[in-house]
Backbone as a chain_set.jsonl record, in Angstrom:
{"seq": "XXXXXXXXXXXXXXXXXXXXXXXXXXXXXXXXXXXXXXXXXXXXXXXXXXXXXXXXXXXXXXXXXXXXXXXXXXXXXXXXXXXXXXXXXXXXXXXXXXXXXXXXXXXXXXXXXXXXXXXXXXXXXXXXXXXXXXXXXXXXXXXXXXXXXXXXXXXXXX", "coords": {"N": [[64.547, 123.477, 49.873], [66.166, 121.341, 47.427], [65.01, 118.264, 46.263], [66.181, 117.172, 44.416], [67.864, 114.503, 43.023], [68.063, 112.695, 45.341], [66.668, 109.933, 46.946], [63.607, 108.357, 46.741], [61.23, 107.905, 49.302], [59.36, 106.094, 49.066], [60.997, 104.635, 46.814], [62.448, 103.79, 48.799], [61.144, 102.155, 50.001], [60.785, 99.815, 48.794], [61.428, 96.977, 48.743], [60.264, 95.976, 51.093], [57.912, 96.844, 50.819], [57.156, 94.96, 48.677], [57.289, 92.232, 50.022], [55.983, 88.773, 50.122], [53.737, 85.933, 51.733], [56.005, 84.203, 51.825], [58.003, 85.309, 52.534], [57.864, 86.378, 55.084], [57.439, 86.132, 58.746], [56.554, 83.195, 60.666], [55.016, 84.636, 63.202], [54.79, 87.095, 62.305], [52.76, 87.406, 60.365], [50.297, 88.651, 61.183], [50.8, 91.133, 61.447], [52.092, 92.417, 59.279], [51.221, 92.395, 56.362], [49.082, 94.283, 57.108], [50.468, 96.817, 57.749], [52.002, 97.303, 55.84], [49.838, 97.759, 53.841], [48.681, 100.298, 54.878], [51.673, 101.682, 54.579], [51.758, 102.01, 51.766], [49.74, 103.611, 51.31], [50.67, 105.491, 52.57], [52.468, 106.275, 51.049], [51.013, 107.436, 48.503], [50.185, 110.499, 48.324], [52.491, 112.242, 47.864], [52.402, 115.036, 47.407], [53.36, 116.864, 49.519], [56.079, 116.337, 50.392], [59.111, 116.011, 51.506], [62.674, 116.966, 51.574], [64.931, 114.877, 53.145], [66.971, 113.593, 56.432], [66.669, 110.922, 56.488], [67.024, 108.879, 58.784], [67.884, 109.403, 61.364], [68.777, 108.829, 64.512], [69.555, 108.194, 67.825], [72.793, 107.6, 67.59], [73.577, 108.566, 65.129], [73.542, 111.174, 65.564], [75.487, 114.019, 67.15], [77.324, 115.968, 68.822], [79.811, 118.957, 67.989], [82.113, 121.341, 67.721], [80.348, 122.859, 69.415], [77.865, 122.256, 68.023], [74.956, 120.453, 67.248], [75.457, 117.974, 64.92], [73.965, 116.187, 62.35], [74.8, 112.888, 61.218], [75.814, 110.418, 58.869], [73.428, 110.5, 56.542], [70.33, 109.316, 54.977], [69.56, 110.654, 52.822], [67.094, 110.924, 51.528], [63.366, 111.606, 50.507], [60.584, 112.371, 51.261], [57.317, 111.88, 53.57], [57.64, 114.622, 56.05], [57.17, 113.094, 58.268], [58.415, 111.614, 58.441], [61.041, 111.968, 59.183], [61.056, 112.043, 61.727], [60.413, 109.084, 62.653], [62.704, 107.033, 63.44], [62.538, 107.427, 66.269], [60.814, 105.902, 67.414], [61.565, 103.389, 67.43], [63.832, 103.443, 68.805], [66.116, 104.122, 71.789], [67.511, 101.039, 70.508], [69.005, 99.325, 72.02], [67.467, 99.648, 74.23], [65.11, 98.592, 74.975], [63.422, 98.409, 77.306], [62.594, 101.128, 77.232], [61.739, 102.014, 74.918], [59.079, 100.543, 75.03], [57.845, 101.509, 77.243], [54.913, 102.314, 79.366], [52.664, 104.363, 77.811], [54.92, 105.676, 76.128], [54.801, 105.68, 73.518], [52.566, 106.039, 72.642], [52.393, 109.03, 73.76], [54.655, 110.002, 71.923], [53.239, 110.179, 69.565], [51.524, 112.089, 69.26], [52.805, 114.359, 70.21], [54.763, 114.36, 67.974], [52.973, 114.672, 66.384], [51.38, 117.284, 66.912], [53.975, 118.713, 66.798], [54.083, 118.665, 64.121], [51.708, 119.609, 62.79], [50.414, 117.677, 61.359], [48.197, 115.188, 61.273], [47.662, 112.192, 63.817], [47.141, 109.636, 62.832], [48.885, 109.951, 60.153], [51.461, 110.173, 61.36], [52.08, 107.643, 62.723], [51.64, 105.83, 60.435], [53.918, 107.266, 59.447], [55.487, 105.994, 61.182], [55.367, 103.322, 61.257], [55.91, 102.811, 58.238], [58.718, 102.83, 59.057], [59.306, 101.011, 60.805], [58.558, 99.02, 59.26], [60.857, 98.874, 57.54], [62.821, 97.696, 58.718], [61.993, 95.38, 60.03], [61.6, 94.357, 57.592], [64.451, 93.812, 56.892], [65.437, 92.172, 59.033], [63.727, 90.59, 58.765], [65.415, 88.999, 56.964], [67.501, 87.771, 58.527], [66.746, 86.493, 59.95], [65.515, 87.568, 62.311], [63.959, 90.698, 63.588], [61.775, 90.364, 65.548], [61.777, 92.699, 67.372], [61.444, 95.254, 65.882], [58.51, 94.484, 64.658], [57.281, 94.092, 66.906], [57.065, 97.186, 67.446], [55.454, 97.827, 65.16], [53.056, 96.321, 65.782], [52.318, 97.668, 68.072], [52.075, 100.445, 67.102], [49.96, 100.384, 64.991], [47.56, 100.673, 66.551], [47.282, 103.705, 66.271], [46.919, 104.314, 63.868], [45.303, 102.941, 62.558]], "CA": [[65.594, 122.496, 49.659], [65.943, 120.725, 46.354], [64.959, 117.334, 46.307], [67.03, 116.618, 42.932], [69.582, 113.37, 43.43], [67.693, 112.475, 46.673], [66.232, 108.585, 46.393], [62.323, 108.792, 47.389], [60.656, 106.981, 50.639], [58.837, 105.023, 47.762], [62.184, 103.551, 46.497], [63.321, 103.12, 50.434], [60.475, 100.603, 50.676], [60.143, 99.302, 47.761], [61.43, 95.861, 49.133], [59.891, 95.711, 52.318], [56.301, 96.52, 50.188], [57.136, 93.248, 47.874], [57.249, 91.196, 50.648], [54.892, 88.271, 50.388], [53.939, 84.843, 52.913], [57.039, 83.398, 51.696], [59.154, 86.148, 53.395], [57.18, 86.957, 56.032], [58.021, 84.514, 59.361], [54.6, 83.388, 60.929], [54.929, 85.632, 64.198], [54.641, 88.408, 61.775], [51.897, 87.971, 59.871], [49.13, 89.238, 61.713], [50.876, 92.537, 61.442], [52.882, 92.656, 58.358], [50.026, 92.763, 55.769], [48.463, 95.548, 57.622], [51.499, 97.74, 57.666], [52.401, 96.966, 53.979], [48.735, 98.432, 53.011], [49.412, 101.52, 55.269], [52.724, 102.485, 54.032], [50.718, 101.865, 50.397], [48.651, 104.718, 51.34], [51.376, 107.014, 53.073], [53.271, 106.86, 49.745], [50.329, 108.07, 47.23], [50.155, 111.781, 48.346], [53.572, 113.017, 47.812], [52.13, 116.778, 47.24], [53.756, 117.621, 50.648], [57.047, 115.344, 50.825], [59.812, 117.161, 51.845], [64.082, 116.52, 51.819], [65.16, 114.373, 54.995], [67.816, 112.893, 56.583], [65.915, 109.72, 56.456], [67.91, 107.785, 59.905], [68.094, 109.89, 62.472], [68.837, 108.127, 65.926], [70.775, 108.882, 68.929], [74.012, 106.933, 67.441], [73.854, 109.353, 63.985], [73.546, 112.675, 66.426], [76.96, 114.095, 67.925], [78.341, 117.267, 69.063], [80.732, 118.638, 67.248], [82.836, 122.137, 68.054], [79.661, 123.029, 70.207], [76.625, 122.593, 67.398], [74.629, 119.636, 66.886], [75.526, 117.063, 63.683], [73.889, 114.891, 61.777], [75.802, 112.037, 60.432], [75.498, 109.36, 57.675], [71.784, 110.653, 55.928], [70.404, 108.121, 54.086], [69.39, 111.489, 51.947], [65.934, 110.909, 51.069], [62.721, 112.431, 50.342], [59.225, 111.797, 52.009], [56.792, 112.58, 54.605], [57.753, 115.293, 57.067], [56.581, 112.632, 59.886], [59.094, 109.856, 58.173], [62.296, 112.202, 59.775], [61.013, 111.252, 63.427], [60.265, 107.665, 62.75], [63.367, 106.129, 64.341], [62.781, 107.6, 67.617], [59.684, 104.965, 68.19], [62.217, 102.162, 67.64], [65.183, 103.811, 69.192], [67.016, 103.183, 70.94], [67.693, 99.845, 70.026], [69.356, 98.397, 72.798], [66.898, 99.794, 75.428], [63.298, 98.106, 75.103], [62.185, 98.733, 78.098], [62.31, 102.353, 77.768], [60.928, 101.385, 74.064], [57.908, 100.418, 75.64], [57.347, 101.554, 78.379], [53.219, 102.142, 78.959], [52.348, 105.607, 76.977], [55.578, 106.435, 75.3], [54.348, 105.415, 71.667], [51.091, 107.37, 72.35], [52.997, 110.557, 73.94], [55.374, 110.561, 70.985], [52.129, 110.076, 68.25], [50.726, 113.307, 69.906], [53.566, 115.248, 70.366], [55.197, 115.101, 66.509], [51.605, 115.411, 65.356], [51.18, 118.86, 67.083], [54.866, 119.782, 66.282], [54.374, 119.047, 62.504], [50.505, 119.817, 62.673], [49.509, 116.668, 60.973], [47.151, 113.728, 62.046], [48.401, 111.274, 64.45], [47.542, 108.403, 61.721], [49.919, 110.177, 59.457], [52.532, 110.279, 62.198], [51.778, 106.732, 63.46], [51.668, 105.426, 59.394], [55.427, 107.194, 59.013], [56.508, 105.14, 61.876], [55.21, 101.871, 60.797], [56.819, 102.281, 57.345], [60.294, 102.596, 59.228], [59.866, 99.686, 61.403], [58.582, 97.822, 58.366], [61.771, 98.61, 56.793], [63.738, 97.257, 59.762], [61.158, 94.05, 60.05], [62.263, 93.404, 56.382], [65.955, 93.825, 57.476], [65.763, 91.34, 60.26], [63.405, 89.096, 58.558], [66.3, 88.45, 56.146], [68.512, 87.008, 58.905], [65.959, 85.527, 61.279], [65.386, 88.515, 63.269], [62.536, 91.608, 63.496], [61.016, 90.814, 66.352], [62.125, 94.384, 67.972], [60.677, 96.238, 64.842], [57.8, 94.301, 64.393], [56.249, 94.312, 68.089], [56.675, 98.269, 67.47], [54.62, 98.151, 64.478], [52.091, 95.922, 66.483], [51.447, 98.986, 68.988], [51.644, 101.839, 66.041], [48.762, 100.125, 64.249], [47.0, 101.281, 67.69], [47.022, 104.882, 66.222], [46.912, 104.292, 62.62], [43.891, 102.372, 61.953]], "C": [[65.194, 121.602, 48.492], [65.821, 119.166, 46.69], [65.439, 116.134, 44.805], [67.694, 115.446, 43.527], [69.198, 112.87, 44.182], [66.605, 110.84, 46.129], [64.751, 108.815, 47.628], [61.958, 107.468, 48.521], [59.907, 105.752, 50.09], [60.171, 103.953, 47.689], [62.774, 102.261, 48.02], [62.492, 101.526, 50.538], [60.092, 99.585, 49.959], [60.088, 98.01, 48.068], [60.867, 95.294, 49.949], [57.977, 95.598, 52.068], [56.411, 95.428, 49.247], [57.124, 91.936, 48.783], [55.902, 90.186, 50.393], [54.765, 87.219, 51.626], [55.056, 84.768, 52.646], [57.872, 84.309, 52.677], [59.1, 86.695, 54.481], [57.161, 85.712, 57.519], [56.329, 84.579, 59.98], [54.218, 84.483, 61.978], [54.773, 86.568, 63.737], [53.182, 88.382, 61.06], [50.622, 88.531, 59.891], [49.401, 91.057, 60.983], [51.141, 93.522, 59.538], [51.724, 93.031, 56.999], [49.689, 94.381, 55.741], [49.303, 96.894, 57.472], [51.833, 97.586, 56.682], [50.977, 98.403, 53.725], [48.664, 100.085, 53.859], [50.349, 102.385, 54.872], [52.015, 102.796, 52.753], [50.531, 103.427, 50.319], [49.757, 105.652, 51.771], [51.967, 107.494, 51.548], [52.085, 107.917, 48.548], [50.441, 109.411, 46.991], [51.774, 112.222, 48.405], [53.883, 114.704, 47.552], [53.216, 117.645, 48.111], [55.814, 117.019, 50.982], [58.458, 116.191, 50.76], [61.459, 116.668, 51.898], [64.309, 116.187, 53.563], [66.617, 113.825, 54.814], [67.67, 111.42, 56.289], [66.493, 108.496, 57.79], [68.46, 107.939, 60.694], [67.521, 109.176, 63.914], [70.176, 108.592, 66.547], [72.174, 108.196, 68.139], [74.381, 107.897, 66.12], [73.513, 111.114, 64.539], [75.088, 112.838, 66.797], [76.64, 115.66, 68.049], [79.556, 117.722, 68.441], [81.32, 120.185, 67.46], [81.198, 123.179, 68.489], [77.582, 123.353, 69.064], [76.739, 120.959, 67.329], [74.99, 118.952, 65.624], [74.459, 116.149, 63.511], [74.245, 113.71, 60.548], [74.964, 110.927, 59.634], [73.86, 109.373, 57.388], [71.963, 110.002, 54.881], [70.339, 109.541, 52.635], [68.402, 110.886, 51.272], [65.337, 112.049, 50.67], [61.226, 111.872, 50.881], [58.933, 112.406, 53.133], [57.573, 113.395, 56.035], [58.387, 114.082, 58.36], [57.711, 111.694, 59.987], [60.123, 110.417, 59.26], [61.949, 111.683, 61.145], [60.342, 110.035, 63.428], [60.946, 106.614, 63.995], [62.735, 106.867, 65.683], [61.273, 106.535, 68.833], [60.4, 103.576, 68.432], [63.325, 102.425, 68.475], [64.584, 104.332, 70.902], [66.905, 101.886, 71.29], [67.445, 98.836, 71.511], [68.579, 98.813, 74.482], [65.526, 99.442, 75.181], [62.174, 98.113, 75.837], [61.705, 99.978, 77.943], [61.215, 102.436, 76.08], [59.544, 101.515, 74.285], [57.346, 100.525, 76.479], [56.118, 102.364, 78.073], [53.395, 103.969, 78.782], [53.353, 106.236, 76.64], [55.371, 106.566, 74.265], [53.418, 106.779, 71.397], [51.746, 108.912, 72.997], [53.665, 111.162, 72.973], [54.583, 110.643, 69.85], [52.089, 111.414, 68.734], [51.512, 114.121, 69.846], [54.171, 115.28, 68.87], [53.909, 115.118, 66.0], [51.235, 116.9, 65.656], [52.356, 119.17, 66.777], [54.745, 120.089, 64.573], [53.278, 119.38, 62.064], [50.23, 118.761, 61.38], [49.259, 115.376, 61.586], [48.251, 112.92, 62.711], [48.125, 109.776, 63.969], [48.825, 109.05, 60.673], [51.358, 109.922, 60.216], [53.042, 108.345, 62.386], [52.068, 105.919, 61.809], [53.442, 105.685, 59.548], [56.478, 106.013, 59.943], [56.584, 103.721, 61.845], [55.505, 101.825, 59.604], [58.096, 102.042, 57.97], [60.204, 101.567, 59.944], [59.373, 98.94, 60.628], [59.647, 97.397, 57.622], [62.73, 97.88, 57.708], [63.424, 96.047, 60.086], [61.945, 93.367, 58.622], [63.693, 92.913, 56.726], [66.264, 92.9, 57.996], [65.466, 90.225, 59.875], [64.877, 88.277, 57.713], [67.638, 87.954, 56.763], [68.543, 86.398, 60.162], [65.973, 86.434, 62.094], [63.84, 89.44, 62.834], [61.557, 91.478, 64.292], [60.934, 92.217, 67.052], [61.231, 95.233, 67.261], [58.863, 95.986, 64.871], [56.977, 94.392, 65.535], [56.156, 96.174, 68.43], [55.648, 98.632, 66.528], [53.133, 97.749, 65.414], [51.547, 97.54, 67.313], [51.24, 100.231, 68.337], [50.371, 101.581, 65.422], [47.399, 100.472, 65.246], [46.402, 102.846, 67.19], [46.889, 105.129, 64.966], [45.863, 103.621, 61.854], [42.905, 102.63, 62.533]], "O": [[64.063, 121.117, 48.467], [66.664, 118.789, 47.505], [65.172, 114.992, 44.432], [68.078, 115.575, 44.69], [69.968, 111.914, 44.272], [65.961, 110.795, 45.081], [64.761, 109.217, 48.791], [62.405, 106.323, 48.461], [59.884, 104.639, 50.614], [60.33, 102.877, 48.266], [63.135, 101.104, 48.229], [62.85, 100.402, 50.891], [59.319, 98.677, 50.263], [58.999, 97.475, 47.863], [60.78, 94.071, 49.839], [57.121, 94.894, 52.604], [55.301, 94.92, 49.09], [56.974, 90.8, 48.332], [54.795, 90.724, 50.449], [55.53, 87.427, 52.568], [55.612, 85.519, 53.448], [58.38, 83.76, 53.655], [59.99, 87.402, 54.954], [56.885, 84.533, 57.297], [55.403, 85.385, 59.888], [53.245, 85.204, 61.755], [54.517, 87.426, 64.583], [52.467, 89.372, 61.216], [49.95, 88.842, 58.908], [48.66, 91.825, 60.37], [50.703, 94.52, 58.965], [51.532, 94.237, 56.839], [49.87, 95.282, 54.921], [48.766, 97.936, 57.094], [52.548, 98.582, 56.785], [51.167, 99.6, 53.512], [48.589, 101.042, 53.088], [50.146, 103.594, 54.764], [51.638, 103.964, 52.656], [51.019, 104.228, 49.521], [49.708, 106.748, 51.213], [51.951, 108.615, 51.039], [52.446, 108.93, 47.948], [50.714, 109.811, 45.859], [52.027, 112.638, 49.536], [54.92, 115.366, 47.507], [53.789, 118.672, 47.748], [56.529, 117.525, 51.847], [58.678, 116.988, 49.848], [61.445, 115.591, 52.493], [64.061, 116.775, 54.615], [67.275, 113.634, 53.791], [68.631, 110.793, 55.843], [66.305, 107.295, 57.599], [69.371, 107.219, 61.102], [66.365, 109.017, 64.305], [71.24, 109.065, 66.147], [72.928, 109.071, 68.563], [75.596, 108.049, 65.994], [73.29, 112.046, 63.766], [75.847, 111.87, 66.741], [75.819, 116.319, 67.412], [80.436, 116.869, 68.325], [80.228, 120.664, 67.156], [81.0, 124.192, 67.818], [76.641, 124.123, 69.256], [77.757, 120.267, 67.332], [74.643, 119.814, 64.817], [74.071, 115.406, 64.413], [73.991, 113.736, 59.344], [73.769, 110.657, 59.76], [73.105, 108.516, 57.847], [72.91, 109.891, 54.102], [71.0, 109.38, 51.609], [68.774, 110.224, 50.304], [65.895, 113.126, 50.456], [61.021, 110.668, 50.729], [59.664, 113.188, 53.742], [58.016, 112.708, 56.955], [59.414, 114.083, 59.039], [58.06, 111.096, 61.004], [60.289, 109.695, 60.243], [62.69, 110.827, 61.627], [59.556, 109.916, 64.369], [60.453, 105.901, 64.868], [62.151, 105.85, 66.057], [60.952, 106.469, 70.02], [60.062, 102.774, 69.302], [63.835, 101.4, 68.927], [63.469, 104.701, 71.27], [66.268, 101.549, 72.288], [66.542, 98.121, 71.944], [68.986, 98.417, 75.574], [64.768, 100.409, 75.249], [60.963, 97.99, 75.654], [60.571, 100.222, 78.357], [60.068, 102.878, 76.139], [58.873, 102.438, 73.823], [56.356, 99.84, 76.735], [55.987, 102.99, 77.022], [54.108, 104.673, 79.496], [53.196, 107.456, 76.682], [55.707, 107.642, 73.77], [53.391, 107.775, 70.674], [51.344, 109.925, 72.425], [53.616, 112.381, 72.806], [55.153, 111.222, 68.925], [53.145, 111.934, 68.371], [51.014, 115.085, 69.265], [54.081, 116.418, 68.41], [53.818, 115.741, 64.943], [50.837, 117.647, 64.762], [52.253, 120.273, 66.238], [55.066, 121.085, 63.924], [53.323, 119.59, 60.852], [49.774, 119.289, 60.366], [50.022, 114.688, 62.263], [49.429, 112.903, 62.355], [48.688, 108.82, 64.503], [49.788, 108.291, 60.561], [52.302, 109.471, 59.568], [54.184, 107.931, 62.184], [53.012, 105.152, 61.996], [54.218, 104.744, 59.714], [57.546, 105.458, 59.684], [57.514, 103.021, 62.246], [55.504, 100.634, 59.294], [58.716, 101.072, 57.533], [61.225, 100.892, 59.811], [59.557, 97.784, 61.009], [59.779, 96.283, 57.117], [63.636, 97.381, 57.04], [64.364, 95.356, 60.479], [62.604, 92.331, 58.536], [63.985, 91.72, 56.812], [67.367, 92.448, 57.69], [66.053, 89.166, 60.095], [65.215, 87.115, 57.938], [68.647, 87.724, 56.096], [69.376, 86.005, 60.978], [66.708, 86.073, 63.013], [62.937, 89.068, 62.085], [60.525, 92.131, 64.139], [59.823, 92.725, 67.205], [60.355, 95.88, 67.835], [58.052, 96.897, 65.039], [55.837, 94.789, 65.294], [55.45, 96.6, 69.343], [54.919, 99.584, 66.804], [52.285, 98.593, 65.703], [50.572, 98.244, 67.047], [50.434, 101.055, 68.769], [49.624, 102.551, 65.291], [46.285, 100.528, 64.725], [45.298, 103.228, 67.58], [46.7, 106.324, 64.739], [45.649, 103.784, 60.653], [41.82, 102.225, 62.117]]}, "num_chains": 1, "name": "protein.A"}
């Protein structure tokens, strides 16, 4: 699959890696830092980076004359691991199930043996997407949701 026209995982974050204190609320910055210099590092190797949907969650899934869809792709390009990102934040409006004790670490483990790479690589793709969703929120007084998922990814990533 050509990755011509397709806007890179680089570009996606470009804002969310400029963040400095100023934009950063204080409850975050233990984490925020840390996950900045992470994504850093996921971006350098692009050897392997592959065409994605880039924003796959249960609400952009459907059924549709009896085959799966997937709707509104951001149409990226980046790590393998980035396409199953959302599903550490998702979904949204259920937090307990979110967090409930060893889903993070069952789902590190399980797309690291489906895509056979490391469960820091896995655990890195998913703390760029909830950094991009931390930026998101910070910008309208929100991101706690995102950001207490990065908190427990940095568990498997450092």
């Amino acid at each position: 699959v050509s990755v011509a026209g397709l806007k890179s995982l680089e570009m996606l974050m470009a804002k969310s890696l400029s963040m400095d204190e100023t934009d950063i609320p204080d409850w975050a910055m233990d984490v925020v830092p840390r996950a900045q210099s992470l994504c850093r590092g996921l971006l350098r190797d692009q050897s392997t980076w592959v065409a994605l949907h880039g924003d796959l969650h249960p609400r952009n899934i459907m059924m549709h004359k009896g085959s799966w869809r997937a709707l509104d792709a951001r149409g990226i390009y980046g790590p393998a691991a980035f396409e199953y990102a959302n599903t550490f934040i998702n979904p949204w409006d259920r937090k307990a199930l979110i967090f409930k004790e060893g889903r993070m670490e069952a789902l590190v483990e399980g797309i690291s043996r489906r895509l056979s790479r490391p469960v820091k690589t896995v655990a890195e793709a998913a703390i760029a997407n909830a950094l991009y969703y931390a930026h998101l929120g910070f910008q309208s007084g929100q991101g706690r949701h995102p950001t207490k998922c990065i908190r427990k990814l940095l568990e498997f990533a450092e």
